[in-house]
Each structure stands twice: as structure tokens, then as C-alpha cells.
C-alpha positions as CSV (number, residue, x, y, z in Angstrom):
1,X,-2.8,-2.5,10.6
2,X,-3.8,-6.3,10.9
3,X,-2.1,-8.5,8.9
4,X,-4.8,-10.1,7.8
5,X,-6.1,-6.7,6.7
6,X,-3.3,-5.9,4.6
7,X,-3.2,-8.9,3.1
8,X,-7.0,-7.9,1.8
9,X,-5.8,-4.4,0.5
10,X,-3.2,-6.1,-1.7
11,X,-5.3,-8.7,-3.0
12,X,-8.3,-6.2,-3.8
13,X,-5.3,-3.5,-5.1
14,X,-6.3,-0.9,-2.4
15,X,-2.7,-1.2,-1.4
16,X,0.7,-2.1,-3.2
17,X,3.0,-4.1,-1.4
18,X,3.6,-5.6,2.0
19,X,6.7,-5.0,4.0
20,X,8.2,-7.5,6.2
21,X,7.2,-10.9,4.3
22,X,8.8,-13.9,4.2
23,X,8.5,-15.4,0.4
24,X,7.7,-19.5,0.8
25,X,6.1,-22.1,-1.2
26,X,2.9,-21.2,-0.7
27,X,3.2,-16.9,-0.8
28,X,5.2,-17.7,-3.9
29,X,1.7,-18.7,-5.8
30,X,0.3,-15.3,-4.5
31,X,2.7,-12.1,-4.2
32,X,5.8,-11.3,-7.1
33,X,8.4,-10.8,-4.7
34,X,11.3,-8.3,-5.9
35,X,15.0,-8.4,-4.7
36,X,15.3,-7.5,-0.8
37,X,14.4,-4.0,0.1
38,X,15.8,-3.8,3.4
39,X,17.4,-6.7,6.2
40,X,15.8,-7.2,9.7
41,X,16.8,-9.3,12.5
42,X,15.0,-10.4,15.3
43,X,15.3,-11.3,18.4
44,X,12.9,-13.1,20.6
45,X,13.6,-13.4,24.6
46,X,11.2,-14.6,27.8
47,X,12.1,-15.1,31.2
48,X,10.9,-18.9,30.1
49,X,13.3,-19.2,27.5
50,X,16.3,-17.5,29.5
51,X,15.6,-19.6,32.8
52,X,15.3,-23.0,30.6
53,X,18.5,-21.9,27.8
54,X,15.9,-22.4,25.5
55,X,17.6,-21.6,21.5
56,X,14.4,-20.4,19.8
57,X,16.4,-19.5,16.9
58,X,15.0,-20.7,13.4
């Protein structure tokens, strides 16, 4: 589904929650985030990044 999309749902109550947010300032106003469900790392690689030893990490 598009985020953009679910976002909608959530707002309009079509759907409950959204999975894979980030809380920040500004989601803070929006969404009542509860404790961490689950943890996820990730991982992003290009042959640009790897051929330049480019850290991408945030």
C-alpha cells in the first residue's frame, strides 16, 4: 500500500496503526506512539556507494 495512503486510512479511522514509523517532532503532534513493537535494521548498499566508501549510515 502507498504510504501516503495509509497514512489517509489512519487519519479517516479506516485503519488502526501504521507499522514501520519513525516517531519525530512533527509525527509526535499526529500519531500516539506506544512502546516498540518490533526492531528492524536496515541496510542500504549501491555499487556508487561501495566504489566511493561512501558511509550512508544515519
Amino acid at each position: 500500500m502507498d504510504w501516503s495512503d495509509a497514512q489517509r486510512k489512519v487519519a479517516n479511522g479506516e485503519a488502526d496503526a501504521l507499522l514501520q514509523i519513525n516517531p519525530d517532532a512533527e509525527r509526535d503532534k499526529i500519531y500516539d506512539f506506544s512502546d516498540e513493537l518490533l526492531e528492524s535494521d536496515f541496510c542500504y548498499s549501491s555499487k556508487w556507494a561501495i566504489s566511493r566508501a561512501v558511509n550512508l549510515s544515519i
